[in-house]
N, C-alpha and C positions, 0 to 999 in steps of 0.2 A: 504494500500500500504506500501511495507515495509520502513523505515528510518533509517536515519544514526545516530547511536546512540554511544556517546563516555562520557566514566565516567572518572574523573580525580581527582586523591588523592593527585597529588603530587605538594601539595598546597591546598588551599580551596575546601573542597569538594565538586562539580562542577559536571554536565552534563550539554551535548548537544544535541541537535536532530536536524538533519539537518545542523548542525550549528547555530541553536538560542540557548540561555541557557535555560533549561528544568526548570519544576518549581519541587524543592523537600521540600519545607515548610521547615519547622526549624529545630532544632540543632538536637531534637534526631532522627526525621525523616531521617534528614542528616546521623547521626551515624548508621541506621539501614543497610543505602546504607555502608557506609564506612568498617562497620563488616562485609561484606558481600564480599566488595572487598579484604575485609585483609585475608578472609576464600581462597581466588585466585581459585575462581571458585567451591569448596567444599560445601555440604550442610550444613549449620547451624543451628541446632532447634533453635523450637522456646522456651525452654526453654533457651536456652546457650543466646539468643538474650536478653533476658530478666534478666539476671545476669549481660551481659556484659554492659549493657545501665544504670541500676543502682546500686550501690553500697548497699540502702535498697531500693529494689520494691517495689513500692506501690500495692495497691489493685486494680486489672484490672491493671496489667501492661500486660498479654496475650493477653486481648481483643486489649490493646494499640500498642502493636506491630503488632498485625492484621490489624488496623487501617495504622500505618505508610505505610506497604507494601503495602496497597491498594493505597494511596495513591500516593508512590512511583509510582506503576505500572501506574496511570494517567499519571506524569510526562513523564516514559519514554517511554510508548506508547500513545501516546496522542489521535490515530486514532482510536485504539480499542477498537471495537463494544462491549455490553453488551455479556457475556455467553461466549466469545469464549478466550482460554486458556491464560495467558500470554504468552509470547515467549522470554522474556527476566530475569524478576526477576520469576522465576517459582519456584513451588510448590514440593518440592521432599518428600516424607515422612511427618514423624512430625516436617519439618523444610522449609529452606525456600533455593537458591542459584540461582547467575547468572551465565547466560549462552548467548553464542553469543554476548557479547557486549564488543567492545574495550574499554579497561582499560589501563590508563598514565603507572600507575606500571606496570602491567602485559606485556606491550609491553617494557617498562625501561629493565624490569629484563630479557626477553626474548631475547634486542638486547646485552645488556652486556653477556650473557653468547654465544651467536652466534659468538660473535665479534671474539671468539678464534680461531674458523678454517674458518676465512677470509684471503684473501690475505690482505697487511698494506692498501693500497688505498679505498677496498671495507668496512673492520675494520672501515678506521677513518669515511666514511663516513655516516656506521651505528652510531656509538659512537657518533658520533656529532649532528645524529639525536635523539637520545638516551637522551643524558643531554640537551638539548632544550627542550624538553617535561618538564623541571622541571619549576615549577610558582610560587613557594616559600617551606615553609616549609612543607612537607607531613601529610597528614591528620590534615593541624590547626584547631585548635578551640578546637579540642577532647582530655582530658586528664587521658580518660579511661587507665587501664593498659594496654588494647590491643593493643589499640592506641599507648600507646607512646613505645612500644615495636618493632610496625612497623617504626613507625616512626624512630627508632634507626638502623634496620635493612637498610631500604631503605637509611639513611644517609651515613652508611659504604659502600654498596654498589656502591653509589656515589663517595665517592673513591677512590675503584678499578674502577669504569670506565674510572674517571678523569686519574688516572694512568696509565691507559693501553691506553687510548687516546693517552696520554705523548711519551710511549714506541713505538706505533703504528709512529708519527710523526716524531722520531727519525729515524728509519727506514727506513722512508721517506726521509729525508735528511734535516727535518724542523729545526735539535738540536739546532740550534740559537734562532731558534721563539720561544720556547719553554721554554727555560733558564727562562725569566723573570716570567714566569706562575709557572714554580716549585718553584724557590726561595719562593714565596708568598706560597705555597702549603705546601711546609716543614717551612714554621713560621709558618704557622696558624695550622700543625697537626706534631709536633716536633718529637714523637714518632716513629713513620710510614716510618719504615727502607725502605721499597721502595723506598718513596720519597725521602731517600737520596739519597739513587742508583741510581734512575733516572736522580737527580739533576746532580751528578756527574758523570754521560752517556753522559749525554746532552752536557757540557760541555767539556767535554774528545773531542764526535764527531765535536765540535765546534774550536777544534784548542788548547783548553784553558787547557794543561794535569796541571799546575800548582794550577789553580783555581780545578779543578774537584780532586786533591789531597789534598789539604785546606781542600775542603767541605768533602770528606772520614774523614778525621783527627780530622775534628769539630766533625763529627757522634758518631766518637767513643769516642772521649773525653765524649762527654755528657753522651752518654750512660753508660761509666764505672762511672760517677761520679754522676748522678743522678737515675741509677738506678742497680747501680753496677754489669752490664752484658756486655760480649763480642758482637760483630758484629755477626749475624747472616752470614750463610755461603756465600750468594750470595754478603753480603756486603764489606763480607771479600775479596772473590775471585773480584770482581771487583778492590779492591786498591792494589794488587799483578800485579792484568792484566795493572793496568796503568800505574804502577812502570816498566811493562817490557816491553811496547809498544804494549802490547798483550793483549787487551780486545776483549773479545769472544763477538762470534757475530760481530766484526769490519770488515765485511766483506763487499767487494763492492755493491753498490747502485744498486736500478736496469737499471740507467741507464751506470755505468760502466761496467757491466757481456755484457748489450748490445751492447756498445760500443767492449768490448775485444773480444767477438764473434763473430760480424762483422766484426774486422778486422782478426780476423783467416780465417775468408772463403774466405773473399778477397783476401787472400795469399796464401789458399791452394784450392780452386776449379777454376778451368781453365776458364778467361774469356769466351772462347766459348762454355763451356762445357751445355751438356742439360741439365744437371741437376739442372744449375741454374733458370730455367726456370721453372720447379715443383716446387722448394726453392720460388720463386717470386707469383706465384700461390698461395701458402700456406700461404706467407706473405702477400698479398691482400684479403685473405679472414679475418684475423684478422683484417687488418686494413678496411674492410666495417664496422664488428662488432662494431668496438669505432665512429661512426654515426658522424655527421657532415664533417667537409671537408677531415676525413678518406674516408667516404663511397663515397665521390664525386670523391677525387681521385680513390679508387679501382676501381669504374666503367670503367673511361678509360683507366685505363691499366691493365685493366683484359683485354680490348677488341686487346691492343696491345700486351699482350703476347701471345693471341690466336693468332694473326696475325704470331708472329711471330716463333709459334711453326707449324703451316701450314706451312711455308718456307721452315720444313727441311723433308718435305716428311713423315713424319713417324706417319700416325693415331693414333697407340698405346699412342705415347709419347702424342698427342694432346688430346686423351682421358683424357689423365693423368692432362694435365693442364685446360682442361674445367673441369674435375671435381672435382679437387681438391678446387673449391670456390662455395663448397657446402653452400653457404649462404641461408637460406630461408625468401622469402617474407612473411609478416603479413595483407598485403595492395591487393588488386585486380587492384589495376592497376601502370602501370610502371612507375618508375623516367624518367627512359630516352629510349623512344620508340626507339628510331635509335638504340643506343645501344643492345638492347634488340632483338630487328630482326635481328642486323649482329650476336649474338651468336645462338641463334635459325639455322639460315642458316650456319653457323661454324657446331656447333651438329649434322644438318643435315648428311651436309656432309663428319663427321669422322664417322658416323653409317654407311654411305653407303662404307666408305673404309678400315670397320676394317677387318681385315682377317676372315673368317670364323672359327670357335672353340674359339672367342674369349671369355673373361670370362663371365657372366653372370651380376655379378657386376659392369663393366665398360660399359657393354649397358644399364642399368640400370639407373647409374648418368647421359649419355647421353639424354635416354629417359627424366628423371625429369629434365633437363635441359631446354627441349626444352618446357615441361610443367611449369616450371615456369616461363620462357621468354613471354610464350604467355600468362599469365593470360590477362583477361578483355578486350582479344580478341573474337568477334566471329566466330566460325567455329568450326567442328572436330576436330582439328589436337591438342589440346591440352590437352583435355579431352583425346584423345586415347594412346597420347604417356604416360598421367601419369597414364592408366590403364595398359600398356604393362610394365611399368618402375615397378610400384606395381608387375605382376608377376614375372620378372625377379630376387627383392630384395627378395622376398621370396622364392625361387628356392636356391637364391646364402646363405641362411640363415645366412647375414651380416645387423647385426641392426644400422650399421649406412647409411650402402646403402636404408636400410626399411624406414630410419625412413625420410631421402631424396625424396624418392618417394612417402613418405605420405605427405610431405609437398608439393609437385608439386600436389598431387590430390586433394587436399585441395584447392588450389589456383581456379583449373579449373570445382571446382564443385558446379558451379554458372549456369549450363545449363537454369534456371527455377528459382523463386520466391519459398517460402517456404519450403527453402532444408535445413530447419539449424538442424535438429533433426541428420540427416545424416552428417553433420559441426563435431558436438560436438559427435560422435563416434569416427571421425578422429582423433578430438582434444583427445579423452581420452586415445587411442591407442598411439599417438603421448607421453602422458604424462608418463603412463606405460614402454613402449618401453625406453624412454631415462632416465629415474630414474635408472632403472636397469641396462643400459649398460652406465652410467655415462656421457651421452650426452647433457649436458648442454643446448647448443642453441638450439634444438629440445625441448627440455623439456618448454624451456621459450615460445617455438612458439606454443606448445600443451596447456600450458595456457591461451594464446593467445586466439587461436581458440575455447576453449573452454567460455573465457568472452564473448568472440562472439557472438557466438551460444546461450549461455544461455540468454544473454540479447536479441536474436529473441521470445527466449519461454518462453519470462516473468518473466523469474528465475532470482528474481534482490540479492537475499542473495545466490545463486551458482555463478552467475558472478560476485560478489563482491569476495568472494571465492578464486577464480581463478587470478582476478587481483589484488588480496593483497598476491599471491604466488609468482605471476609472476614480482614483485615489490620487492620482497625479494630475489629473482635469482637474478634480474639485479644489485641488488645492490652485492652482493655476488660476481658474475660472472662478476662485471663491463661492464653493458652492459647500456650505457646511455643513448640508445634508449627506452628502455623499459618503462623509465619516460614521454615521449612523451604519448604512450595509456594509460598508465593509468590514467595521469593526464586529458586527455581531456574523459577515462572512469568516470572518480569522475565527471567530470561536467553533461554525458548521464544521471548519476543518483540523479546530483539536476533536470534536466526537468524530469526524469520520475516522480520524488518524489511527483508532486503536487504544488511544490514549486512556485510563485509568476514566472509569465513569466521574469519580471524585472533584479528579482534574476538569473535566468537558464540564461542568454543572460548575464550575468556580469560572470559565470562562463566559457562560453563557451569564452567567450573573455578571461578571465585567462587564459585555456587551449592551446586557439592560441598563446601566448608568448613562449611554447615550442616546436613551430614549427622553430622559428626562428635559421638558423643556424645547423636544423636536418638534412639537405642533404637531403631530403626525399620530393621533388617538385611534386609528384605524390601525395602525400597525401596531403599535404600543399597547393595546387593549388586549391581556390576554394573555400575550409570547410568550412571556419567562416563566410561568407557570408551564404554557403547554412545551416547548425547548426540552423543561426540565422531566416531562411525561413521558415528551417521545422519546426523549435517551431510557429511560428504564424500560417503556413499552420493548425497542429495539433488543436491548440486552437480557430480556427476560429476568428483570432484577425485579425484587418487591421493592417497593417505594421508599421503604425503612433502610433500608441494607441490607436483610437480613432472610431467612430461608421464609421461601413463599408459603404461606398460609395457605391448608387445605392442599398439597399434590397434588397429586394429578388431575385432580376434580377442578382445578384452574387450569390443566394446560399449560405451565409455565409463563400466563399472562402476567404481564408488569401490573402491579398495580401501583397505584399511585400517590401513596401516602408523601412521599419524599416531595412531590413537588406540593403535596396536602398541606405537610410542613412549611415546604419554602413557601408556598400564598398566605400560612398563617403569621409566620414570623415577618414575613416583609408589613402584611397588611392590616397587623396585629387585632389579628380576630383568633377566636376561640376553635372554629369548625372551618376548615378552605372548603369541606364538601358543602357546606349551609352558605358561603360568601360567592354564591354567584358573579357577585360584581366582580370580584377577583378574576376570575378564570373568563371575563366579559362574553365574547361569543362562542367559547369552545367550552362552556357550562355544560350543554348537554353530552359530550363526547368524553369529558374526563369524567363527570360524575359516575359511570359503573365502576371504573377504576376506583374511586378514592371509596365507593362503597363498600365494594369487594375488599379494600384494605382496612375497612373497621369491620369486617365478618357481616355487614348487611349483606347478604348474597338474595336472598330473597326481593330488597327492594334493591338491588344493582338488576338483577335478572327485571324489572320494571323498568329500569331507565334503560335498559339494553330497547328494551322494543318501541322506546320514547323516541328514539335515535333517530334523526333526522335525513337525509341525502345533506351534504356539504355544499354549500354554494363555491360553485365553478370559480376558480382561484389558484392562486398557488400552493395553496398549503389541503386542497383536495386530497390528496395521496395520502399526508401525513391523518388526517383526519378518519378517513376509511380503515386505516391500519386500526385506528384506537378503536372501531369501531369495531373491527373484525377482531382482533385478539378480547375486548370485551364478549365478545358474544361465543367466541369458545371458552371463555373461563362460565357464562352459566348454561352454556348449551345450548343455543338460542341459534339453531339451522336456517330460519329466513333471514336472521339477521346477517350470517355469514355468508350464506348464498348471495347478500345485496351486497357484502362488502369484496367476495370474491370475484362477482360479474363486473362493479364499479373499478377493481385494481388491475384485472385480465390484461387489458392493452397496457399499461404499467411494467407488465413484467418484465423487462427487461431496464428500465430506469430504477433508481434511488429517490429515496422519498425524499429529496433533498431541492425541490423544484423552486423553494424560497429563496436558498441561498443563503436562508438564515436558520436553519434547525434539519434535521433529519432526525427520521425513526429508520434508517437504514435498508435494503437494499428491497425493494418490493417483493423480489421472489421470492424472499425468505420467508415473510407474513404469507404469500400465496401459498408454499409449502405446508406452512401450517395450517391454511384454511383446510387445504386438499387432505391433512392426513384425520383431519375433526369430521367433513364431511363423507369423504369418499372411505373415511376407515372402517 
């Protein structure tokens, strides 16, 4: 099965798997990994391996470094059957190089040089992810010349990131906070005309032109007198621009440009004018984008500027402002269902009053409108309008109207169990489509879809892939939603991993801290509770930890005290099976569980037949399993039969189709259905 596997130079030469520390034996062992990561990915004979390790090689020092890599290779696949290839430190020619494995440097050197066509917000937040990866000195211990060659490299580099951090926060409006951090930066690296520049930026944008003209004036002194050279030009041009009140770049913050723009339109577009009302629309869809009590506010007054573009009679214009908050869903079912039906019923009804010849395009974002309002509904109507909205965007050959109605078709193409193969087409389409025509949010949501779908078909190194892309957008594109799936994707992939159930339930509990405050109660409502279900469901664990209650007259069903427990202690109630609100929409599916776990068998075998069909979603699969392993713990044949016919097309995916929880691999529940029924 595959693992998470991370090497770290920068500091004690260090791996992980899983997050335990890998075993890589001793120093030159160590160094064989370390020359390998200083090669950044390149092949290295094994002749070059063997110069670089000793200064006079001994006799068998080939054989010896064939030894280290085998060894290594233990280390960082530790699962890896006899005969079958490495996947990680591999075999290239007459030498040796890794491949697929995050590296501290490799990802160091990767965000510093990205950090330049960031917006300053998206920069600092890389950058500051960037220099926290550093654990001390790079590659210690090793004082090969390769070694202390990298090691020189990666230290300077450290300095332009610290620096461009600097400049990045400036920008921001931090120049005060920052003063103190430079001062100490130009003592400890005097040289490093930057950092005088910086120092004396910092300070300029601080109020302080007097102090930020000192510290120009120290620069130069020193420099003429210790190394008898002038100011470099950018050094120079800054002590002119402060001498004249005119330092380039001293231009307003971004929340001044906001501020002065706002008040221009407030002065020049007519309170009643319509077109404040497109303006408002377009401003609501940014502010969903930046997630928490952005996206709570948008909802409601998206719902009130639809109202109140309805008011003035004119469909077109109300086209314009339903669709101009082309937001797409990532989740199968809605924040807020009220909301969600009055736009649905809105859309309706400017379809039915646009003029006929109208454009193609604008029935298009209607139709995917009304398909992404309905997801994790059942019925027709939503599936069809995001197939009519699909032909329309391609008729109108506008890839941002396309790429809209690929995401409404996406949402509602949840008809059936085992559809992720046809997911992750949407998703690639989706990825292609917006790369090209520079469609951002599309682009994040077709990563999305596609960690998705790959974690339905087992594909745990393509859905990792995908959501370490879609983790590099968010941060780029400042979209801080996007840290919510990923992070609860890293927890799906310590329970796929094998990992200790223990372990997977303390992730998936990290993961729920960034639900907090997301705006996003549709996805939020429920998960950690049910996460913590389906991992015991999956393991045939009782809920407690301890030997399931009643043998074989349960079938080795999970029950579900353990996450009985986790809803009672988070949500501190007395009973998680009596705290409905806890366990929000998946009440009816865990309650036989947590029944069966206090010995109700009698009324668990009642909510067995209480048990609903799941609304077509992502988390379908997962739900049918809880429904099917409940109904062979009380015997309960129609209920298995509906949850066996429901998984059938399944069988060969993982109930993993969220991307955020699995109860594990479908065949295996279907196994179990077949040997209860057909035994």
């Amino acid at each position: 099965m595959s693992k998470d596997v991370r090497v770290g130079v920068l500091g004690p030469v260090t791996a992980w798997v899983d997050g335990a520390e890998a075993a890589l034996g001793g120093p030159r062992q160590r160094a064989v990994l370390a020359r390998l990561v200083a090669a950044g990915g390149r092949t290295v004979t094994a002749d070059r391996l063997v110069q670089d390790l000793w200064m006079d090689p001994p006799r068998g020092a080939l054989a010896a470094v064939r030894t280290f890599v085998a060894a290594l290779r233990r280390g960082l696949e530790p699962g890896r059957t006899a005969h079958t290839p490495a996947r990680l430190l591999v075999t290239d020619g007459p030498g040796y190089a890794l491949r697929g494995v995050d590296v501290d440097a490799w990802s160091f050197e990767a965000a510093v040089a990205g950090a330049r066509d960031l917006a300053p917000a998206a920069a600092r937040t890389s950058l500051d992810r960037a220099l926290g990866a550093w654990r001390g000195t790079p590659y210690a211990g090793l004082d090969q010349p390769w070694a202390a060659a990298e090691r020189a490299r990666l230290a300077e580099l450290r300095l332009v990131a610290t620096e461009r951090r600097a400049e990045v926060r400036i920008a921001l409006g931090d120049a005060a906070d920052v003063v103190p951090g430079l001062d100490a930066h130009v003592a400890e690296h005097p040289w490093r005309e930057e950092a005088w520049r910086l120092l004396a930026l910092a300070l300029y944008r601080s109020g302080r032109q007097a102090d930020a003209l000192a510290v120009l004036r120290r620069a130069r002194a020193m420099l003429a007198d210790e190394l008898g050279v002038d100011p470099g030009p950018r050094l120079a041009e800054l002590e002119g621009q402060v001498l004249r009140h005119d330092v380039g770049g001293d231009v307003a913050t971004p929340d001044d440009v906001w501020r002065d723009t706002a008040s221009a339109y407030e002065r020049v577009v007519a309170a009643g004018a319509r077109s404040r009302l497109e303006s408002t629309a377009t401003l609501l869809r940014t502010l969903a984008l930046s997630g928490g009590e952005g996206l709570t506010a948008a909802r409601s007054q998206r719902v009130a500027a639809v109202r109140a573009a309805e008011q003035l009679s004119d469909p077109e214009l109300t086209a314009r402002v339903i669709g101009a908050f082309d937001v797409p869903g990532s989740w199968t079912r809605s924040d807020d269902a009220g909301a969600a039906a009055e736009m649905v019923a809105a859309a309706e009804r400017t379809l039915a009053a646009l003029p006929e010849g109208a454009p193609d395009a604008v029935r298009s974002r209607l139709l995917a409108t009304v398909a992404m309002e309905s997801r994790g509904l059942p019925g027709p109507r939503g599936p069809e309008a995001a197939r009519q909205a699909e032909t329309l965007a391609r008729r109108a050959c506008d890839p941002a109207v396309l790429a809209f109605a690929l995401a409404g078709r996406y949402l509602t193409h949840f008809e059936r169990t085992g559809l992720a193969r046809e997911r992750d087409a949407i998703g690639a389409e989706l990825v292609a489509l917006a790369a090209r025509h520079g469609l951002s949010t599309f682009e994040i949501l077709g990563h999305l879809v596609r960690t998705q779908a790959l974690s339905a078909l087992g594909d745990h190194d393509g859905a990792k892939a995908h959501a370490d892309e879609t983790a590099v957008l968010g941060v780029r594109y400042e979209r801080p939603l996007v840290a919510v799936f990923t992070g609860w994707f890293a927890a799906l992939r310590v329970a796929a991993s094998g990992a200790p159930v223990e372990v997977a339930e303390q992730a998936y509990r990290q993961a729920a801290g960034s639900l907090d405050g997301s705006g996003m109660p549709g996805l939020a409502d429920g998960l950690l509770p049910l996460a913590l279900l389906a991992l015991r469901v999956w393991h045939g664990l009782p809920a407690d930890g301890g030997v399931p209650d009643g043998g074989a007259a349960h079938g080795g069903a999970a029950h579900g005290e353990a996450a009985h427990q986790t809803a009672t202690r988070d949500a501190g109630t007395d009973s998680a099976a009596e705290d409905s609100s806890r366990w929000g929409p998946y009440e009816p599916w865990a309650r036989p569980h947590l029944l069966l776990a206090r010995g109700a068998d009698a009324e668990a075998a009642a909510a067995v037949r209480r048990i609903p069909d799941p609304s077509p979603g992502l988390l379908a699969e997962v739900l049918w399993v809880l429904a099917g392993r409940a109904a062979i713990a009380v015997g309960d044949r129609r209920v298995a039969e509906r949850a066996r016919a429901a998984l059938t097309p399944a069988a060969d995916e993982v109930s993993a189709g969220s991307g955020v929880l699995t109860a594990g691999p479908v065949r295996d529940h279907l196994d179990a259905l077949a040997a209860f029924l057909d035994g």
